[in-house]
N, C-alpha and C positions, 0 to 999 in steps of 0.2 A: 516298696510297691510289689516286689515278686515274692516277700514272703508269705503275703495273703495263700492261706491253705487253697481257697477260690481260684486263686491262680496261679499255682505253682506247675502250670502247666504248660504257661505264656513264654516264649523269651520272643526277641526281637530282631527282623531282620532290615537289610535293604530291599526296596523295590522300585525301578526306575518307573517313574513317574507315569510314563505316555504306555505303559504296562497295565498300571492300575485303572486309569482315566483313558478317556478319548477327550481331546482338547481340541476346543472350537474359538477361533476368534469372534465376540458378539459381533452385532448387525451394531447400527449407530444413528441415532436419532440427537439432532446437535441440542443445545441448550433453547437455540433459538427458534428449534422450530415446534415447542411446546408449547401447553396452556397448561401453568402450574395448577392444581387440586382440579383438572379436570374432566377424571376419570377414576379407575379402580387398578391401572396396570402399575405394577413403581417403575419409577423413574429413575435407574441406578446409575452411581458416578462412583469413580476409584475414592472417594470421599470416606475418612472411619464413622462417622456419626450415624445411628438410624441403621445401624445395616448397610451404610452404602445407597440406601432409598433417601433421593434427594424430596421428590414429592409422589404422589399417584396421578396418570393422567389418563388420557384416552387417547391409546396406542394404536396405531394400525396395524394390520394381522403382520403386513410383513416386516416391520421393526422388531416384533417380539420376538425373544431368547425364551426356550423352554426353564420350566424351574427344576428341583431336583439338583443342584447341579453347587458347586464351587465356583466360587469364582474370584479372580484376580485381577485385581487395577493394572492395568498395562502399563504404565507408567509408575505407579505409586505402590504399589505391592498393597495395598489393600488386598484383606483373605477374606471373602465373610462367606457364607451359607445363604443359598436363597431359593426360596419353598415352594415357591410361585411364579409363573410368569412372568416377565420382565423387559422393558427397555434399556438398553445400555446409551449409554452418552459418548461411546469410544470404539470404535472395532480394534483398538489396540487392547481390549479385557477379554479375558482366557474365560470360557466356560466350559470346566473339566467333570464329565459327565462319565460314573461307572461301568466301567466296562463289563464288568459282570453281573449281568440283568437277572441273575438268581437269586441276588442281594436283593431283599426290601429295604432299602436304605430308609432310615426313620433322621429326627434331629440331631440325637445323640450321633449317632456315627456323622454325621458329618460336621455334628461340632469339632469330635474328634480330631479329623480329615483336616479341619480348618487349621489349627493347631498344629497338626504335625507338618504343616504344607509353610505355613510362617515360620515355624522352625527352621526347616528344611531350607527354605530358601529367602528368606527374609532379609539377609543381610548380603546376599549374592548379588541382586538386583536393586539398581538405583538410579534415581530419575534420569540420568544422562546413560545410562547403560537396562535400558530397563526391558521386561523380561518379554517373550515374543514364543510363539508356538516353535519356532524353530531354536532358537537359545535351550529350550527347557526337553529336549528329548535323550541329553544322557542324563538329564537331573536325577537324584535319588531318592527318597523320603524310608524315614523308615516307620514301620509298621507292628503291632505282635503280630504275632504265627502263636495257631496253637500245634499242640501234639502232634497232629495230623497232619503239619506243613502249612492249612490255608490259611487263610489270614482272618484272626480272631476277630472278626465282629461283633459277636456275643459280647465279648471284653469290653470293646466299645463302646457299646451302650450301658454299661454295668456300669465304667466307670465314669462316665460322664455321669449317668443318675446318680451315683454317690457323691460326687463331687458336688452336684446340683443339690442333693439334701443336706450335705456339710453346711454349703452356704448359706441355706434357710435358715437351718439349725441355731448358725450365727447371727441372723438375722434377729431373729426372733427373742436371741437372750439381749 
């Protein structure tokens, strides 16, 4: 991966976590007080399927969690990406939102993010020890860094688009 001429510029560091991110516990709207397919907002649960979108409903303004953001099943280490607005089913789910608002964060980098964040911590947390805004504040994740010390974004999106035409690639033969 680092003999790519592209990136022979890259190497890899630590960065604890609540550095990168600002970490919010969601708001919390129970199962029970939905109308499944009754709107346009998702309805996220620590769940892996769908993104973690159990159904879309019609959320009230003050249940919604901004999109943009990462987020973590409080209980179940679910990592996924989510682009849009949202309800959460748990205020025990972390939504860790960039600290540095000079980033235009696109999909790619935060598929990335997603990835290095289940890396990271994935086997640290579990359902009877599971993870919480306070547990995750010396946590580490590690990141590239280019040349320059910051942290390669550029890369980030390179190499998730590559990765995402490999697979087509694949697809297609």
């Amino acid at each position: 991966m680092h003999d790519r001429k592209d990136n022979a510029e890259i190497h890899w560091d630590e960065f604890k976590l609540v550095d990168v991110f600002d970490v919010y516990n969601t708001k919390s709207i129970l199962k029970e007080q939905i109308v499944p397919d009754s709107g346009t907002v998702p309805y996220v649960t620590a769940g892996e399927s769908n993104n973690a979108v159990m159904t879309y409903i019609d959320c009230p303004d003050e249940w919604i969690d901004k999109g943009g953001c990462v987020l973590i099943g409080g209980k179940t280490m679910v990592v996924t990406y989510q682009k849009d607005d949202f309800c959460s089913n748990d205020s025990h789910n972390l939504a860790l939102y960039l600290k540095d608002k000079s980033i235009v964060p696109d999909e790619e980098i935060f598929l990335f993010l997603v990835t290095v964040i289940k890396k990271a911590l994935g086997k640290k947390y579990v359902w009877g020890d599971s993870i919480s805004r306070k547990k995750i504040q010396k946590d580490m994740i590690l990141l590239p860094v280019d040349s320059a010390g910051g942290i390669a974004w550029a890369y980030m999106q390179e190499r998730i688009a590559e990765l995402e035409q490999e697979r087509i690639a694949e697809l297609e033969q």
